[in-house]
C-alpha positions, -999 to 999 in steps of 0.1 A, spaced: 365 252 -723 388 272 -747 406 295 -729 402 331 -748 438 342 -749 448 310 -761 417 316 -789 433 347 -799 469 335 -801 457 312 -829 436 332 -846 460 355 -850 484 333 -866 459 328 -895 460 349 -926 435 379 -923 409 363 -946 405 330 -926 404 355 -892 376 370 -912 360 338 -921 365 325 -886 349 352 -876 318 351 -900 316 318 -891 314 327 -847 286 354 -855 267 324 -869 270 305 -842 259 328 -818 229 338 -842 220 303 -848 220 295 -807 198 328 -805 172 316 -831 172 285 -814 162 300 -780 136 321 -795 120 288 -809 118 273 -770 94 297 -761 61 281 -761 36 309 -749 46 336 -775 18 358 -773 22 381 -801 -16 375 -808 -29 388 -774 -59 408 -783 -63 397 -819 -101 387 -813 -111 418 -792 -132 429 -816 -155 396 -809 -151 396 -769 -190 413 -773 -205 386 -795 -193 355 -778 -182 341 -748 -145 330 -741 -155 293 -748 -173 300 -780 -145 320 -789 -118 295 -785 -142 271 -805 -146 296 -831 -109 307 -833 -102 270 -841 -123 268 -868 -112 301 -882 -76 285 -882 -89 255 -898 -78 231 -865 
């Protein structure tokens, strides 16, 4: 691993638009590894309660069957 004052020392020898792009180029990478994460999770949720308005007309099987079909699955 990179030790951070030895990260600095270098970056600091570079002209101030390559320290810019170096650090353009280090908020990428920590947005890229973030994006990545957030396309792990497998039980996102964000539907939760998106079919409430049915929960009177069918039962939770018929549901599922019918949510399928509504997604074209």
């Amino acid at each position: 691993m990179l030790n951070s004052n030895k990260l600095e020392i270098i970056i600091k020898q570079l002209p101030p638009e390559l320290q810019k792009e170096v650090e353009d180029f280090a908020l990428f990478l920590l947005e890229k590894r973030a994006n990545k994460r957030k396309k792990k999770s497998f039980l996102n949720q964000d539907w939760a309660g998106g079919l409430k308005e049915y929960r009177n007309v069918y039962t939770s099987l018929e549901l599922q069957k019918k949510s399928l079909e509504w997604r074209g699955d």
